[in-house]
N, C-alpha and C positions, 0 to 999 in steps of 0.2 A: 657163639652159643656152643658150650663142650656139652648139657648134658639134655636131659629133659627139661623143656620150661614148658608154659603157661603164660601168654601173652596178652594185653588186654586192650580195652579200645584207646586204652589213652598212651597204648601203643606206636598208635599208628602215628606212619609217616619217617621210622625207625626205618636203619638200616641195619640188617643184622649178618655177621658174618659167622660161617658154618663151618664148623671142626668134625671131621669124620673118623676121628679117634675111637670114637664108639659108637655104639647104634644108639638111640634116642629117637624119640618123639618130641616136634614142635607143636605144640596147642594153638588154635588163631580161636579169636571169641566170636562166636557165632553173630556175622552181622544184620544188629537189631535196627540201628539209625540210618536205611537205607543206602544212597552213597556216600562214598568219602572215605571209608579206613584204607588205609593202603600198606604193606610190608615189602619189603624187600630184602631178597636174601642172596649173600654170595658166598660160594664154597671159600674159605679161607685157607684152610688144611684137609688133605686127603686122606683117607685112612680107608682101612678093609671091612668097614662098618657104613650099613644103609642108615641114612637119616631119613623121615615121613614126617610130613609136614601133614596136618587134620585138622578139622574145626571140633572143639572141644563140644562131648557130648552130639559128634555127629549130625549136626542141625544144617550142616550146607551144604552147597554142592561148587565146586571148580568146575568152571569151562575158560578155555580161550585156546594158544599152540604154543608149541611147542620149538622152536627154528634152531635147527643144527646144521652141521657141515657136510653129513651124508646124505639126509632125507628130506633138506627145506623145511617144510613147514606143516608141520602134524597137526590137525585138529585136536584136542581132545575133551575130555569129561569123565567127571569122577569124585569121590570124595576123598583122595591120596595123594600127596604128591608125594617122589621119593626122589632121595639124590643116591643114586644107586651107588654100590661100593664096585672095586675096581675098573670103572666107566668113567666116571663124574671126574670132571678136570680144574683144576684150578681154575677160579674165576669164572666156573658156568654161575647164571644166577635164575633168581626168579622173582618176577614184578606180582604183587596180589594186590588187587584191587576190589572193594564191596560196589558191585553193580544197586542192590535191592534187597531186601531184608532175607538171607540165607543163600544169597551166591555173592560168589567168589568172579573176577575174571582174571586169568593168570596169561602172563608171557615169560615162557622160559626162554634163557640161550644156552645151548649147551653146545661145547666145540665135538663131542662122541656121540655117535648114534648111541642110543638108549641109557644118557647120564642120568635125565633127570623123565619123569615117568609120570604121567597123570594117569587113575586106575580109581 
């Protein structure tokens, strides 16, 4: 993914890899058919540009951790995720999975303390 997309449920189960050439936004579609969609995302290319990952039209919410090489393993919760620019390392990634109809449960890996960010 180089720029802005817009993802959808028949999406899921995709594996998408992430170019930080520029800042953009990813859209996930707000999950309506409780579980099952699932994305996954891995840094491909790094660049001096934040990528955020959203549920389009802000209708969910993200929870699960976050597990790095500095801090273990961060709780978090939010409706952002970001693969921050000068942090985020080749190959950090992020699992999304629809719990229930408007959450998200995420497992990030990231090799740098504060690569990838739920907010």
């Amino acid at each position: 993914i180089t720029g802005a997309t817009t993802l959808t449920l028949a999406d899921s189960g995709g594996t998408f890899l992430v170019d930080q050439d520029a800042a953009f936004d990813i859209d996930l579609p707000s999950p309506t058919n409780g579980e099952g969609c699932s994305y996954f995302f891995v840094v491909h290319d790094i660049g001096a540009n934040n990528v955020t990952i959203t549920v389009l039209g802000g209708a969910a919410t993200f929870i699960g951790t976050i597990a790095n090489d500095v801090t273990s393993v961060i709780p978090a919760t939010g409706s952002t995720i970001t693969f921050a620019s000068g942090v985020t390392a080749l190959g950090d990634s992020v699992e999304i999975r629809s719990l229930t109809t408007g959450l998200y449960h995420v497992r990030a890996v990231t090799s740098t303390a504060g690569g990838i960010t739920i907010a």
